[in-house]
C-alpha positions as CSV (number, residue, x, y, z in Angstrom):
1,X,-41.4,-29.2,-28.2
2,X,-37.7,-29.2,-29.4
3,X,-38.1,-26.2,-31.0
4,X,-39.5,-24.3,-28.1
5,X,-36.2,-25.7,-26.0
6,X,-33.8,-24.2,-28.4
7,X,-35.3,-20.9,-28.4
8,X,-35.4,-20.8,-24.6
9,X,-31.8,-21.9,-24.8
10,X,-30.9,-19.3,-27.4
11,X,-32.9,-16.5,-25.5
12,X,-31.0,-17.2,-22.4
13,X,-27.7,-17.0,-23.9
14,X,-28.8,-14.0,-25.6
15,X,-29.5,-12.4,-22.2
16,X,-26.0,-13.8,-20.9
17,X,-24.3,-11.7,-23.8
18,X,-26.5,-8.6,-23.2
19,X,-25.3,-8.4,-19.4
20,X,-21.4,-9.7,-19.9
21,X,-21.9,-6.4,-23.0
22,X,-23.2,-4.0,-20.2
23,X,-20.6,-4.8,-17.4
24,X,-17.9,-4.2,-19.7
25,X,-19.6,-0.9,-20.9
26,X,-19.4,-0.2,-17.7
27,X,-23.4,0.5,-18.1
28,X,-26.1,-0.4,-15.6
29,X,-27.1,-4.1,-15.2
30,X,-30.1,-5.9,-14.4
31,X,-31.8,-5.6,-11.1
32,X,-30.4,-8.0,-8.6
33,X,-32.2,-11.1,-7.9
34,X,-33.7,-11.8,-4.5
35,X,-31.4,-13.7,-2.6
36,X,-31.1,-17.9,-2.7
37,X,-31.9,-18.6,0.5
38,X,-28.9,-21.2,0.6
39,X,-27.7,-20.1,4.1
40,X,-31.0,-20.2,5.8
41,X,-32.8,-22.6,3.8
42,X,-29.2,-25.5,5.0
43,X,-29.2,-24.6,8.8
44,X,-32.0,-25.3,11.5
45,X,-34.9,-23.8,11.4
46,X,-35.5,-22.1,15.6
47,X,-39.1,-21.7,16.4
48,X,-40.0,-20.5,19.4
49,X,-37.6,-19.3,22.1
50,X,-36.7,-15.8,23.5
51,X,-35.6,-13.3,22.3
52,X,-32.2,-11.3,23.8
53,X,-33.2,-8.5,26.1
54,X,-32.7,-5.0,24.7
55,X,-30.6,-3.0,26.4
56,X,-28.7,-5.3,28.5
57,X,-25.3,-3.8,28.5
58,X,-24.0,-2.0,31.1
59,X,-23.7,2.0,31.1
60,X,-21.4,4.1,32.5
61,X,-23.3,6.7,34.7
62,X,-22.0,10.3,33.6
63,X,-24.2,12.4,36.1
64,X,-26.3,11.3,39.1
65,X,-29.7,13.1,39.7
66,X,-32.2,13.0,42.4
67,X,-35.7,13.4,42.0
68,X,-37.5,14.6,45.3
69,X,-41.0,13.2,45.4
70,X,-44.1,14.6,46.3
71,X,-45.9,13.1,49.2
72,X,-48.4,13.3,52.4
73,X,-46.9,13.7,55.7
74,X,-46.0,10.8,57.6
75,X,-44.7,8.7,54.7
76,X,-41.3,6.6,54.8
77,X,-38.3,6.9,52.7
78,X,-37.6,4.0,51.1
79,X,-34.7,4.6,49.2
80,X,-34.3,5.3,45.9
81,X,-35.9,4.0,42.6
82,X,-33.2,4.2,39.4
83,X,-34.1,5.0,35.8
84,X,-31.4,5.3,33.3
85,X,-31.8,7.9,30.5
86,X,-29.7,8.7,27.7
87,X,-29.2,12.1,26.2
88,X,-27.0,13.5,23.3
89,X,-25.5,16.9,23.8
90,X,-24.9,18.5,20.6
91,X,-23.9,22.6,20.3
92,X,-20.6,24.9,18.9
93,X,-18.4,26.0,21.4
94,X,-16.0,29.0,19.9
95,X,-13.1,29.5,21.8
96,X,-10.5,32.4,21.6
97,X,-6.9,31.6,22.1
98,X,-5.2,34.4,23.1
99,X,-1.9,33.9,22.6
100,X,1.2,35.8,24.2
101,X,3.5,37.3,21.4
102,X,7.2,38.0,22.6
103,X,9.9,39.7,21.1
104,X,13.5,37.7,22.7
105,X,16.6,40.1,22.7
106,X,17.6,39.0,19.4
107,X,14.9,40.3,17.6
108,X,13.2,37.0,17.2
109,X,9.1,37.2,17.8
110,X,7.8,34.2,19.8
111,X,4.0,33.5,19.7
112,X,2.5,30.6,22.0
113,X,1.7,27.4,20.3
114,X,-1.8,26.2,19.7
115,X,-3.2,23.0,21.4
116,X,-3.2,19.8,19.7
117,X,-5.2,18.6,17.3
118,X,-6.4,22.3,15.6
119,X,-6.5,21.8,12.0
120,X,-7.2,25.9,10.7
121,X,-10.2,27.7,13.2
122,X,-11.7,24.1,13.7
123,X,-11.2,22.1,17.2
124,X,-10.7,18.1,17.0
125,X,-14.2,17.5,18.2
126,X,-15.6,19.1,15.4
127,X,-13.2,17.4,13.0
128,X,-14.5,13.7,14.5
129,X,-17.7,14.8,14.3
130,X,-17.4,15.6,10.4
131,X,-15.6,12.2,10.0
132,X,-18.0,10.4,11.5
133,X,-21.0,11.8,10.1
134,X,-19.5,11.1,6.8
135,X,-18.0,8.1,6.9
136,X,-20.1,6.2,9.2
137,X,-23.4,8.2,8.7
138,X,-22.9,8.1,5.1
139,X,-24.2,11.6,5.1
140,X,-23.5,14.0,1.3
141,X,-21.1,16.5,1.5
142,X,-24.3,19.3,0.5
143,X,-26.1,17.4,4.2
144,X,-23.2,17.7,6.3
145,X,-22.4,21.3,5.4
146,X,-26.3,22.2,6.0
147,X,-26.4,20.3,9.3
148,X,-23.2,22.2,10.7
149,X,-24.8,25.5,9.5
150,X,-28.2,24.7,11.1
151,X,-25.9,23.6,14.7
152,X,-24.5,27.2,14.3
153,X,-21.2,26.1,12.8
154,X,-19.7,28.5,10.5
155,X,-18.3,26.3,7.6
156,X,-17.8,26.0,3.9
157,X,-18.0,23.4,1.5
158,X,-14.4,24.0,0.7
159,X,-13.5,23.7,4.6
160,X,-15.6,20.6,5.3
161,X,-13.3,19.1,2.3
162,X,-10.3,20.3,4.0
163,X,-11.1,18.5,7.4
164,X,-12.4,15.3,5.4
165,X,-9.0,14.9,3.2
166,X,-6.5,17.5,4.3
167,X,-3.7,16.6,6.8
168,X,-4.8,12.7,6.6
169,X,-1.2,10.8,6.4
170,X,-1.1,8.9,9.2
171,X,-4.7,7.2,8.5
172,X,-3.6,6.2,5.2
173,X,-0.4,4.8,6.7
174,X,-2.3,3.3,9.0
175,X,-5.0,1.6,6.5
176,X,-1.4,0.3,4.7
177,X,-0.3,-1.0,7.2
178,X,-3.7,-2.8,8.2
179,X,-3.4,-4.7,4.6
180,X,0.2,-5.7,5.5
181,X,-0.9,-6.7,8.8
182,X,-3.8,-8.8,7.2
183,X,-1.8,-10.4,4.7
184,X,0.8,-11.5,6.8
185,X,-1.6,-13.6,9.5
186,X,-4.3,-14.4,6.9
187,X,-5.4,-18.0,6.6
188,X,-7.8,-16.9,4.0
189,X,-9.1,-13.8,2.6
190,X,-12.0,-13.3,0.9
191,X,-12.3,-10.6,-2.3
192,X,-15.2,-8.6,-4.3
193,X,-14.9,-5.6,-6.0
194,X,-17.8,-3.1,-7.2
195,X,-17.9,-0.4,-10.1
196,X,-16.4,3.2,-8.6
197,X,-15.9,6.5,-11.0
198,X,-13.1,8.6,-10.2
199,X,-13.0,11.5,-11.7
200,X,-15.6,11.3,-14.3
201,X,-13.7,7.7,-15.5
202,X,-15.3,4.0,-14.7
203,X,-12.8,2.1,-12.0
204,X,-13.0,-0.1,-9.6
205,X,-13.0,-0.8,-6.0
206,X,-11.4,-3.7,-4.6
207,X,-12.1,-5.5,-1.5
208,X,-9.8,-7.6,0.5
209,X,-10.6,-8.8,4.2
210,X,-11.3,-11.9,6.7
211,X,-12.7,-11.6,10.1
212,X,-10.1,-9.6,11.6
213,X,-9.4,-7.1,8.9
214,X,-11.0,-4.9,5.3
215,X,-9.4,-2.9,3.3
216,X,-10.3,-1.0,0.3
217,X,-9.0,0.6,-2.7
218,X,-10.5,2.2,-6.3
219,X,-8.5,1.9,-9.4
220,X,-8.8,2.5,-12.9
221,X,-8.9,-1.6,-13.8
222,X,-9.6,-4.5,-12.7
223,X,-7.3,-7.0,-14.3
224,X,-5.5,-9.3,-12.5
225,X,-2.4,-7.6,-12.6
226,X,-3.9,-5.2,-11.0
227,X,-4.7,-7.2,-7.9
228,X,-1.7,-8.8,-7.6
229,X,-0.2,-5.5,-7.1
230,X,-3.1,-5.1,-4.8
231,X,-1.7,-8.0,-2.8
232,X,1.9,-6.2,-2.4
233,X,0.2,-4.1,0.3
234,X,1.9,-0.8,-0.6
235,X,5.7,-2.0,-1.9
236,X,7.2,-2.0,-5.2
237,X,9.6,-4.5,-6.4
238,X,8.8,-7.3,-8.6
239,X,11.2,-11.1,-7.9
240,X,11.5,-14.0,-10.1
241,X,12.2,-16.7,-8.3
242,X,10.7,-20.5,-8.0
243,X,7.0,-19.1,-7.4
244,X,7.0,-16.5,-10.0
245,X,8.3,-19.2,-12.7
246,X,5.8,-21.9,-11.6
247,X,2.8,-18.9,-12.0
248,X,4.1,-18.4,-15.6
249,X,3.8,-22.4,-16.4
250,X,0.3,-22.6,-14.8
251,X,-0.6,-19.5,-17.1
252,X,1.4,-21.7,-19.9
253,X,4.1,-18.6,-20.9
254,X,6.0,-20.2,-23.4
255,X,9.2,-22.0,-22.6
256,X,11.7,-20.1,-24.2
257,X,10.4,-16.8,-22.3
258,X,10.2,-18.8,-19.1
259,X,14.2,-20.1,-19.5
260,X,15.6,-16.8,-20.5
261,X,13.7,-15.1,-17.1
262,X,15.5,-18.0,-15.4
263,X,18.8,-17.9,-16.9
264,X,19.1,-14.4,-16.0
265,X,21.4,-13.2,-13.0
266,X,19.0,-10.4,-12.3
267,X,16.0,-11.5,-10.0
268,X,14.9,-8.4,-8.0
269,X,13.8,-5.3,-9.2
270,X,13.0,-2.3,-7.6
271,X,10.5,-0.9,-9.2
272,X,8.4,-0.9,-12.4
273,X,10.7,0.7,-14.2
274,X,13.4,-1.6,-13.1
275,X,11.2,-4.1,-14.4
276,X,10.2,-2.8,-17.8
277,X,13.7,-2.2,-18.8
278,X,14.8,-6.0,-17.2
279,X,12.3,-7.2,-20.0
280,X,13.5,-4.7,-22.8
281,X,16.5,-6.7,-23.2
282,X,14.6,-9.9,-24.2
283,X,13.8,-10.1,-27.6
284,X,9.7,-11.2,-27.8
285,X,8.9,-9.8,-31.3
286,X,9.6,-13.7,-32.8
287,X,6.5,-15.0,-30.1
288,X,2.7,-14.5,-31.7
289,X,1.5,-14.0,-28.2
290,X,2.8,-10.8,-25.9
291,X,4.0,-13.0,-22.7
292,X,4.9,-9.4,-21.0
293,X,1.5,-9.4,-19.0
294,X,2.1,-13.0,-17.8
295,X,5.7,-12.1,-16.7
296,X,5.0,-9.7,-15.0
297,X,2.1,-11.3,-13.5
298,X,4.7,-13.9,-12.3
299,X,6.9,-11.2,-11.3
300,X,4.8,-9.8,-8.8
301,X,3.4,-13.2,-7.3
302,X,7.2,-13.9,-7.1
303,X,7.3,-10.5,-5.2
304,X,4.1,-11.3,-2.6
305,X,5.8,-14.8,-1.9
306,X,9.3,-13.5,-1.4
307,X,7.6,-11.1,1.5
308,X,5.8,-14.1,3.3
309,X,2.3,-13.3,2.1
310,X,0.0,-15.6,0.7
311,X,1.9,-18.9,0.5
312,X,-0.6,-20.9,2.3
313,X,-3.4,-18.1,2.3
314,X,-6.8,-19.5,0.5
315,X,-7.8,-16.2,-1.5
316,X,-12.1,-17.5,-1.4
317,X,-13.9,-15.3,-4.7
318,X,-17.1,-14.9,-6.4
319,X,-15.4,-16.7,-9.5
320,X,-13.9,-13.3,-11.1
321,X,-11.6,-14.5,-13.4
322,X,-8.6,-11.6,-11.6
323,X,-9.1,-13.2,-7.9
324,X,-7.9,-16.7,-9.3
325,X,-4.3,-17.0,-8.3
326,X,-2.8,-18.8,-5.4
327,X,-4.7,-21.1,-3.6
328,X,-7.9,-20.2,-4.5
329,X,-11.8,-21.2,-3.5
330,X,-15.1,-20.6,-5.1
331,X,-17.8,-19.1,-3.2
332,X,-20.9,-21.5,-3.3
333,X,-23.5,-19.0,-2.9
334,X,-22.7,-17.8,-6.1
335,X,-22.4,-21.2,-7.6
336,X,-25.7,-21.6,-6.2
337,X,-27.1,-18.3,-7.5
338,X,-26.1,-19.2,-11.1
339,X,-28.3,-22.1,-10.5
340,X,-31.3,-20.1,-9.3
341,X,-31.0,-17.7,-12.0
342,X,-32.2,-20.5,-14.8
343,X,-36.1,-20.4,-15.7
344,X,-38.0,-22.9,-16.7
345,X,-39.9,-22.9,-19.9
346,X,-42.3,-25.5,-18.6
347,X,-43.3,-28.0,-15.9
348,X,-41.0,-30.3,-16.3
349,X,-37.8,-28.1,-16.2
350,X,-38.7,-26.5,-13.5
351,X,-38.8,-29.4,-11.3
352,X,-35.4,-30.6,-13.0
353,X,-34.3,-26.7,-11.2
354,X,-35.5,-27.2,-8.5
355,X,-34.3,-31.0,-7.7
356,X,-30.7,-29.5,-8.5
357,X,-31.2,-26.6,-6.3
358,X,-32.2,-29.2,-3.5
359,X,-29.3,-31.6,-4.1
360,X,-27.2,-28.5,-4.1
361,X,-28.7,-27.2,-0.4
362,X,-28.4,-30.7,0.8
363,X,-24.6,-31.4,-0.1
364,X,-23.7,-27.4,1.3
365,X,-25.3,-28.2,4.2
366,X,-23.1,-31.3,4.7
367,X,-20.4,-29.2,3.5
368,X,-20.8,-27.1,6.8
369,X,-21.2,-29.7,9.3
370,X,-18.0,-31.2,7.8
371,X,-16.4,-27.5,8.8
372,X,-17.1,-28.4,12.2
373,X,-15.9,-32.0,12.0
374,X,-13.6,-33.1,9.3
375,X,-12.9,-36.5,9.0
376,X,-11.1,-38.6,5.8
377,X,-14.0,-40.8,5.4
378,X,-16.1,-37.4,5.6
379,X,-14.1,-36.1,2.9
380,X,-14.3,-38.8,0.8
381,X,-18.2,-39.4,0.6
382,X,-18.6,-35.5,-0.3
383,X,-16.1,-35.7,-3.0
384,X,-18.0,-38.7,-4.6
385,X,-21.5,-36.6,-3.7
386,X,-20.5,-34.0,-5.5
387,X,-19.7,-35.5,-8.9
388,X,-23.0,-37.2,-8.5
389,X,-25.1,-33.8,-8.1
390,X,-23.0,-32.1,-11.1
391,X,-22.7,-35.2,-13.6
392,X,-26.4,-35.1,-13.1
393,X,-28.2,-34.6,-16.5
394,X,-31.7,-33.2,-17.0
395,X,-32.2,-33.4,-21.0
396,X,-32.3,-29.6,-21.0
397,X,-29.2,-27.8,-22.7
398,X,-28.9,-24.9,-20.4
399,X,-28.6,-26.6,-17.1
400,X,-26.8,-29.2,-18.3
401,X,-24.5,-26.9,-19.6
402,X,-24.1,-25.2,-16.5
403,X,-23.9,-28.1,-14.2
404,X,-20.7,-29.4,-16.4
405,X,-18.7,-25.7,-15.7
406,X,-19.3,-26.0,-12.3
407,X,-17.8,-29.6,-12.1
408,X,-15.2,-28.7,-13.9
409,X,-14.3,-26.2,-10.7
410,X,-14.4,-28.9,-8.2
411,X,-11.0,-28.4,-7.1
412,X,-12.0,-24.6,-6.3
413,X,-15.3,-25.4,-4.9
414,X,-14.1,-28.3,-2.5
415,X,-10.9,-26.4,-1.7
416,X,-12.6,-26.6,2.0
417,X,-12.0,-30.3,2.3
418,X,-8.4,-29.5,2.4
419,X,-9.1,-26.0,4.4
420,X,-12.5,-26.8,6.4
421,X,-11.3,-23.4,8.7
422,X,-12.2,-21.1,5.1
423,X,-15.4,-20.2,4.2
424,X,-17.9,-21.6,2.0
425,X,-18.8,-17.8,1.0
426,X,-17.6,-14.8,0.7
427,X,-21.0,-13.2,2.3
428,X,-18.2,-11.2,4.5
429,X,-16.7,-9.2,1.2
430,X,-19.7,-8.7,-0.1
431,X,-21.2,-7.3,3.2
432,X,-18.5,-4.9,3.7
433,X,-18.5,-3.5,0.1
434,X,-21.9,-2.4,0.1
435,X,-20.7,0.4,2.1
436,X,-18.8,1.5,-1.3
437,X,-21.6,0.9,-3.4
438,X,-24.1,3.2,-1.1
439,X,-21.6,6.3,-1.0
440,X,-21.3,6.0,-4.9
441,X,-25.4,6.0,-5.5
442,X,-25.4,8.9,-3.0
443,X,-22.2,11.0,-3.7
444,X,-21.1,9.7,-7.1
445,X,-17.4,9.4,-7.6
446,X,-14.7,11.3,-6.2
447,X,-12.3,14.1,-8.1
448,X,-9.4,14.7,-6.2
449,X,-7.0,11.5,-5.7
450,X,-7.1,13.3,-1.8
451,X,-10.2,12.4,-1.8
452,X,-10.1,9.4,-3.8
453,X,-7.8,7.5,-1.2
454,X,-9.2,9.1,2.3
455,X,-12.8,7.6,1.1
456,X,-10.7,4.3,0.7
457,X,-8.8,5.0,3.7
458,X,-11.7,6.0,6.5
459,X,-13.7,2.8,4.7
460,X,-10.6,0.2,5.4
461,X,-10.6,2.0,8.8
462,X,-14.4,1.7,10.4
463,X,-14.5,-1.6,9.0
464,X,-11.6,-2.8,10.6
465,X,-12.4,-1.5,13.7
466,X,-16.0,-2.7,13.4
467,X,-14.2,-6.6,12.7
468,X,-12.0,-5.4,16.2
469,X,-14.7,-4.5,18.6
470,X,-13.1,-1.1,18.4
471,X,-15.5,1.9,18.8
472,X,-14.8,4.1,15.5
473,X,-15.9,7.1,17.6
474,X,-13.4,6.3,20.4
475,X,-10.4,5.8,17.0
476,X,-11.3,9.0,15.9
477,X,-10.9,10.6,19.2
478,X,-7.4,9.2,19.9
479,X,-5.9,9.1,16.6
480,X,-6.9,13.4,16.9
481,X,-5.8,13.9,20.3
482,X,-8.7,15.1,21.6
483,X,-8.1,15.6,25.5
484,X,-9.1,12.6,27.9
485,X,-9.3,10.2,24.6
486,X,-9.4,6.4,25.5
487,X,-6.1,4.9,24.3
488,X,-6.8,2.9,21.1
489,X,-3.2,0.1,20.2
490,X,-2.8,0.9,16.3
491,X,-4.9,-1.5,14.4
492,X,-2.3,-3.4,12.4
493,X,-1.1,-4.7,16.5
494,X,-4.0,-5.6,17.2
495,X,-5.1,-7.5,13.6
496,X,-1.5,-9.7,14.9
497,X,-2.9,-10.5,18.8
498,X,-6.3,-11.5,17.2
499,X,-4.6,-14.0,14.5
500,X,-1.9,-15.1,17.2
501,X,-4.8,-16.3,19.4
């Protein structure tokens, strides 16, 4: 029997190594596992009860029609009977501009100006239309140039690019400023990232959001100092100051390093090559260990601080070892998950699993009614609770082993007793992300950096406005002047009047 146990236990570490391999390889993992049914199985079960009507909300009426009856003579009007339908008008409209030409005394020619919002020989309509189709109807470039041919639309693949990436600056200033926005009223954020290929080259997309904002970018890494330059929202300049110099100590940068960086007059620095040549004038070649990554990952939490952002934001992850700066939670449906993904070998460690996985429901479910109504002595009993469930030992190496890293991440995983307003997930990140991972199985990467940062951009965007209540269609049309347009407040104004409420 003790032999069967260790090659279980080998075999499943074996598997471990195979996938860790893969995802750094960048290669294809292991289909994903159902889901753990930790949210539904800890709340009520309804049974019974009606459902909401369907299509309860108001319209507004467009055109009015009446419908003349045929009936025998001597009947009686009674009035009228209404039945709502909704149609969908959908057909090119070519319009010639003739414009006056003029030649003033001077010699100068003068030709009339086109209206607004005509981007080449295409109208705005047509350019929302494109936008949406793509962005929100996910639809492949080869699709969306088909379906405007088949609508009588006479377009190229080259000029459907253009209207998708050309002429874009204000929405990418806007998605900036969305993430600056965000940062700055956050209480938490939550974070997930996802495999994207940019020209030809493995990257990575990056989530950050909450309920009032998302925002998305693809880079070449997915370090942490790449996300804490993530978390600068757009600016530069790297500070040392009392944050940055408590971030190198947590990350235990050597002393010496740490005194000189503190003894130094200079503390702000433009730019990254401000920076680099700041840290050229240190001599490190004496220390075994390169402590220019964890400068400069002080450096730039120094920088995030210095703006406001993030001092008392919780920054809630899937345990991803670059989201852990900051006051930082672990999300307990992955906790959970790692739990669920442990098989049994026989009877009796499968009912070990499954005791856990019922211990573990149990206390989450406390965990959320404690959301709703935190109390010391609340606090308290879960604390104790929880080093119950995870000192728990089973005779089995595996679980065991588990159970004793996820103790050792108490702090992270009962950040909520401090914070009971964060969440206990990050279900939000990893629902707004899968937007990402559809367009890449159905368009692949990207190969312009045009391209590259509008995907990024028009993501950030709908999402947003989805989190807003803000029609995407109805953003589109303003932000392109297209005539009669309902006004829509830039999104980063109203991100601040959600937070301030």
């Amino acid at each position: 029997m003790r032999l069967v146990e260790d090659v279980a236990v080998l075999k499943a570490e074996n598997t471990a190594l195979r996938e860790e391999i893969a995802r750094l390889k960048g290669l294809k993992g292991p289909p994903n596992l159902r889901p753990s049914g930790m949210e539904t199985a800890s709340g009520p079960v309804r049974k019974g009860g009606k459902k909401g009507r369907r299509g309860a909300k108001r319209l507004a009426i467009d055109a009015v029609q009446v419908i003349a009856a045929v009936v025998p003579p001597g009947s009686r009007f009674k009035g009228y009977e209404d039945y709502v339908v909704q149609e969908l008008v959908v057909h090119p409209r070519t319009t010639r501009f003739r414009r006056e030409r003029w030649l003033t005394p001077d010699g100068r020619s003068v030709v009339a100006g086109l209206p607004a919002g005509i981007v080449g020989h295409f109208g705005p309509a047509l350019r929302r239309y494109v936008l949406a189709l793509y962005h929100r109807g996910q639809t492949t470039m080869p699709r969306l140039v088909a379906h405007l041919n088949d609508l009588g639309i006479d377009i190229s693949k080259r000029q459907v690019v253009r209207l998708l990436n050309a002429g874009k600056n204000g929405f990418l200033s806007e998605a900036a400023a969305v993430l600056r926005a965000g940062l700055e009223t956050a209480a938490w954020i939550t974070v997930d990232d996802t495999g994207a290929r940019h020209r030809g080259v493995a990257g990575s997309c990056t989530q950050i959001g909450n309920d009032h904002f998302a925002w998305f970018t693809t880079t070449r890494s997915n370090s942490r100092l790449n996300f804490l330059s993530l978390l600068r929202a757009g600016h530069t300049d790297y500070v040392i100051n009392a944050e940055a110099l408590a971030y190198m100590r947590t990350r235990r940068l050597a002393g010496p390093v740490i005194d000189m960086l503190a003894g130094d007059a200079a503390t702000h620095f433009a730019d990254e090559a401000a920076w680099r040549a700041h840290l050229q004038r240190f001599d490190f070649s004496a220390l075994k260990v390169d402590p220019v990554t964890i400068a400069t990952e002080g450096a730039l939490w120094g920088a995030i601080v210095d703006r406001g952002h993030l001092a008392a934001t919780v920054i809630v992850s899937d345990g991803a070892g670059q989201f852990k700066v900051g006051l930082h939670a672990l999300c307990w449906v992955h906790a959970e998950r790692s739990i669920h993904k442990l098989v049994g070998f026989n009877d009796r460690q499968r009912q070990a699993i499954a005791r856990i996985r019922e211990r573990v429901w149990r206390l989450y479910a406390d965990l959320k009614d404690y959301c709703r109504d935190p109390t010391p002595a609340g606090r308290r009993t879960l604390s104790k609770r929880f080093d119950r469930v995870f000192a728990t030992r089973t005779g089995y190496a595996t679980p065991d082993r588990l159970l004793g890293r996820l103790r050792a991440n108490k702090r992270d995983l009962l950040r909520v007793l401090e914070r009971p307003d964060i969440p206990l997930h990050t279900n939000g990140s990893e629902n707004d992300i899968r937007c990402q991972v559809t367009r890449r199985k159905i368009s692949g990467g990207t190969r312009s950096q045009a391209g590259r940062d509008c995907r990024d951009a028009f993501l950030s965007l709908m999402k947003t406005c989805d989190k807003l209540d803000v029609s995407f269609w109805d953003y589109l049309a303003d932000r392109l002047e297209i005539p009669q347009a309902k006004n829509i407040s830039p999104l980063p104004e109203i991100i601040q009047a959600r937070a301030a409420t």
